[in-house]
Every structure is written in structure tokens, then in C-alpha cells.
N, C-alpha and C positions, 0 to 999 in steps of 0.2 A: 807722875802726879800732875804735873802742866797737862798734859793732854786731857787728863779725866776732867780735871779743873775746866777746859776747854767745854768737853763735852757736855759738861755740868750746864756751863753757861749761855752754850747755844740749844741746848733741850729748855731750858726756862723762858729765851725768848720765842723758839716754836710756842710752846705751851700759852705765853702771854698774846703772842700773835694770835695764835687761832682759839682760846678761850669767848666763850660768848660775851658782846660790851654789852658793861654794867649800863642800869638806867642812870644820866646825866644824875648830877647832884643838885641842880637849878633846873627841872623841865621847864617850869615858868619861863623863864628865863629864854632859855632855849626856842622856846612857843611864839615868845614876843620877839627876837631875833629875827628867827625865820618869819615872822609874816603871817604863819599859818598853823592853825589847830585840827591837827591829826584825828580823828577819831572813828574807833570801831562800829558797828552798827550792826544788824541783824536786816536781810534781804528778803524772807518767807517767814517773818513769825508777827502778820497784822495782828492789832492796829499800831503795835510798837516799832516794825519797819517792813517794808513791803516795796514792793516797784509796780508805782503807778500805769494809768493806760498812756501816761504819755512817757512812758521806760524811765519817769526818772523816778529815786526813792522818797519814801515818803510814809509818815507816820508818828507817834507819837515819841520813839528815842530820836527820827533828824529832827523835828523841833527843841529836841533839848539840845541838842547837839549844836544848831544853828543859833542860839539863844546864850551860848557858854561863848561860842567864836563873836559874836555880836558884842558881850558883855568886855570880852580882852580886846578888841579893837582888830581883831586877825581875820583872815579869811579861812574858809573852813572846806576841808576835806573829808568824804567821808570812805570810808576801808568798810567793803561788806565784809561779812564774817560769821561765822556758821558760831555755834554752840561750844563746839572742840577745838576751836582755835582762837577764840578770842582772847586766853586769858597767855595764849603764846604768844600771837601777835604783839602784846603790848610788851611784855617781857622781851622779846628779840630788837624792843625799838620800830618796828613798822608804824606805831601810833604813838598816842601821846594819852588818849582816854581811852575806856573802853564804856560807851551807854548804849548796851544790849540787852534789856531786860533783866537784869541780871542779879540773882537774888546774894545775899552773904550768910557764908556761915565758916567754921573754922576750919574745912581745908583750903578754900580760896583765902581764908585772913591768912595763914602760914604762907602766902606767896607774894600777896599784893595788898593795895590798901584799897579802903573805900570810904566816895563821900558819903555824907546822908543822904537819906531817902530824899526821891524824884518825882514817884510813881508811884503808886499802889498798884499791891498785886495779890492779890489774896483771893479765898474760895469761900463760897454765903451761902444762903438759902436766899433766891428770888424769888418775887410775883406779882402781882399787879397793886397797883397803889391800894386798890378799896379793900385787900383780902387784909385782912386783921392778924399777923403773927408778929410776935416779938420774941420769941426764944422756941428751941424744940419741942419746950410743951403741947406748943401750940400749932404742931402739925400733924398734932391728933384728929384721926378723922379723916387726915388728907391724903389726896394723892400727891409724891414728888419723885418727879423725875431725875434722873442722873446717868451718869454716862457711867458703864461696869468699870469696874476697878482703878477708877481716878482716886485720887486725894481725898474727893469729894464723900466717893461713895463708900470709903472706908471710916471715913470721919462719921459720915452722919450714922450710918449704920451703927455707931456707938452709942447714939445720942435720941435717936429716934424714938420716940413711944412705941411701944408695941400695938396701938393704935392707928398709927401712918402706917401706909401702902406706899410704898417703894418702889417705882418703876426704872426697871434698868435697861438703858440702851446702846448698843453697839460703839458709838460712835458721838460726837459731837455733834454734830447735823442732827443725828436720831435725836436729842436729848430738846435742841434748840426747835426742830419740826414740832416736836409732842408738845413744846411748850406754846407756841405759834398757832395750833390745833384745836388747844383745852385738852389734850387729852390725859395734863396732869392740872392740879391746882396752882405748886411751884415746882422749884427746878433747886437742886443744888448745882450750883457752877464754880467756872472763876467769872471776875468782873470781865476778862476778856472777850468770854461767850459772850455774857449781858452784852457787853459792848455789840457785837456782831448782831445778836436778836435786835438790837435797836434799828443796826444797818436797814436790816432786811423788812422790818417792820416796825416804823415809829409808834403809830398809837399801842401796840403792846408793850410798852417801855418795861421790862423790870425791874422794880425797885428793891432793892436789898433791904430784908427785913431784920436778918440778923449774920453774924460773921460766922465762920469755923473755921479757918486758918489764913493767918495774915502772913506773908512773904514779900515784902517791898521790895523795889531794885534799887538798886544803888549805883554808880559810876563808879571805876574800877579805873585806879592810876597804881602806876610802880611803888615800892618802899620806897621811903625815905624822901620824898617829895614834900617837905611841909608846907614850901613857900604855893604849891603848883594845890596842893590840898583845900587850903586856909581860904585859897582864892576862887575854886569851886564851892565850896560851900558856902561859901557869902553870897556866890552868883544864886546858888538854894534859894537859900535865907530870902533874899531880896524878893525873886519871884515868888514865893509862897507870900512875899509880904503884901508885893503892889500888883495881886494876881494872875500873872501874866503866866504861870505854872497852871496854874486854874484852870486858865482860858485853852491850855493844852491839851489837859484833863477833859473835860466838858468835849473839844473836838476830838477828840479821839476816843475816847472812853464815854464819850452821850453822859457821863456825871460827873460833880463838884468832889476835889481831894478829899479824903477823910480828911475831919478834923487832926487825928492824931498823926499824920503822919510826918 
């Protein structure tokens, strides 16, 4: 019986030894400690993060990023990180946030938490300021471009009059050229292309005339982080109040936040 007893005892602290550490019960805390605020990023997915011509990164998630470590008084780190690993990174402890674009919904709520929205991220009908639509009605008659089998092109394809001409293209590029060209009237996109068409060519600004599906990002911290939570979203709150989210929006994304986000 001792001996099992025994074996019992030292199988439990194997077990506790090499079990994965839980996320702290204060990050905050933790954050303010160290000096320094952790945070995930995305390295290939412009204008949300990217590596600039001078290798360093840059885009619309390291200014939120830079803007969270500024607000706590900390210095800031940033962890690139792909698609498929950021929501591990943060769980295993490598980070402290995770601001990668990064939409919610309830298999990521089942694991981790999230602030309020940051960013917009959603897919519209674009065109140029002087073309007159305000809903699908009103792309009767029109030519609108889209890239085959996005979000995009299955949404509108529901919504479309049987009056609009639909052009489908390969690729992004394909979809942003034809718009560039005239060779449709508008474009169904996300804001992100608009964003790019802006890059490449300012006076064709796209102006979004009406929405088809909104997906905002959010920041992505561990469970049970209230104090680490509470304190993110006031950092939100504040920049959407005294603009400085705005001013992010606009350099990155060429337009002003939705109202509603």
C-alpha cells in the first residue's frame, strides 16, 4: 500500500511538473512588473502588419500594439505569428495579447477572451464618390467586380438584381486592376483591398457605398484576466474618444472608423 501510495504521489507531481502553465491570474500585473507588453502580430497580412523596406514591422495592428504598451507605461515587444498559431502562442504564455487581425466568434470565445472592437473589418460594395448607390437596388444596370468565390462574391450574388453584371476575377489584384481601369462601375471587396486600391492609386479613392458583412477584430487575451481586460478596453474607449484610433484608421486603412464600431 506505501509503495502505491508512493507511486501515486510522484505520478502527480510528474504530471503537475510537466502539465501546461496556466495563464497568471493578474497579467496586468505581471505586464507592469516586467517592464514589458508582449504582444502577437501578424508579419504578411498588410495594412494590419507587414515588414517594411526598412525590415522593421509595421502597420495598422503594431500601432495598436505600440499605443496599448505607451498607455501602460511599458516597453513593447512585438512576436510575429502566423494565422495558426497565435491563439497557441498566447495560451502557452509566449505573449501577453494577441492584436492580429483577428475576428470572434464562438470557437475562439470557448478558449480565450476578447476586447472590444479595434478595427474594422468587413466586406461592401465600393466606387467612386460621384456614382450614386446606396443599397443593392441600386446596382441595377451596373457592372461590379469581385474576386470568384470570396465572401464577397457569395454574399452579393444573393442580393444583386438580376439587372447587375457581375464580373468575376481570379484574384485580388484581378478584382483591384478592373477597378483601376473602369472596367467595372464598382467592386464588391473588403475595406482592406479599398485600402490597397488607395495605396496604388489615390484619386480613385473607393468610397464605400453600402456594407454586406461586418467582422471587426478584436484583441485576444487569456481567460480570466479581468483586471488585464478592463484595462484594454478603456485603452479602446479612450482612443476612439480623443481620436488617436482614428488617426490609425485613416493611415492605414486611407478612411475614418465606422461610426458603429
Amino acid at each position: 500500500m506505501i509503495t502505491r501510495r508512493l507511486l501515486l504521489a510522484v505520478t502527480a507531481c510528474l504530471t503537475l511538473a510537466t502539465a501546461p502553465q496556466l495563464a497568471s491570474a493578474d497579467g496586468l500585473a505581471d505586464i507592469e512588473k516586467a517592464g514589458t507588453l508582449r504582444v502577437a502580430v501578424p508579419q504578411d497580412f498588410p495594412p494590419f502588419g507587414s515588414v517594411g523596406l526598412d525590415m522593421k514591422p509595421a502597420g495598422y495592428d503594431i500601432d495598436m500594439a505600440a499605443l496599448i504598451a505607451q498607455k501602460l507605461g511599458v516597453k513593447l515587444e512585438l512576436v510575429p505569428v502566423t494565422s495558426a498559431n497565435r491563439i497557441p502562442y498566447l495560451q502557452t504564455g509566449k505573449v501577453d495579447l494577441v492584436i492580429s487581425s483577428m475576428g470572434k466568434n464562438a470557437e475562439r470565445e470557448a478558449v480565450i477572451d476578447f476586447s472590444t472592437a479595434y478595427a474594422p473589418f468587413y466586406n461592401g460594395v465600393f466606387a467612386p464618390a460621384d456614382l450614386a448607390i446606396a443599397s443593392a437596388d441600386d446596382l441595377s444596370g451596373k457592372v461590379v467586380g469581385v474576386t470568384r468565390g470570396a465572401i464577397e462574391d457569395l454574399e452579393l450574388s444573393k442580393i444583386a438584381p438580376p439587372e447587375a453584371t457581375i464580373k468575376r476575377y481570379e484574384d485580388n489584384n484581378g478584382t483591384i486592376s478592373a477597378f483601376l481601369s473602369g472596367q467595372v462601375d464598382a467592386i464588391a471587396t473588403g475595406n482592406v483591398v479599398a485600402a490597397a486600391i488607395l495605396e496604388r492609386n489615390p484619386p480613385k479613392k473607393p468610397e464605400m457605398k453600402f456594407l454586406i458583412k461586418n467582422s471587426p477584430c478584436y484583441i485576444g487575451l487569456n481567460k480570466n484576466e479581468p483586471a488585464l481586460l478592463a484595462k484594454v478596453d478603456d485603452i479602446i474607449a479612450a482612443a476612439k474618444t480623443d481620436g488617436s484610433l482614428n488617426a490609425i484608421s485613416e493611415k492605414w486603412l486611407g478612411m475614418d472608423l465606422p461610426a458603429d464600431l
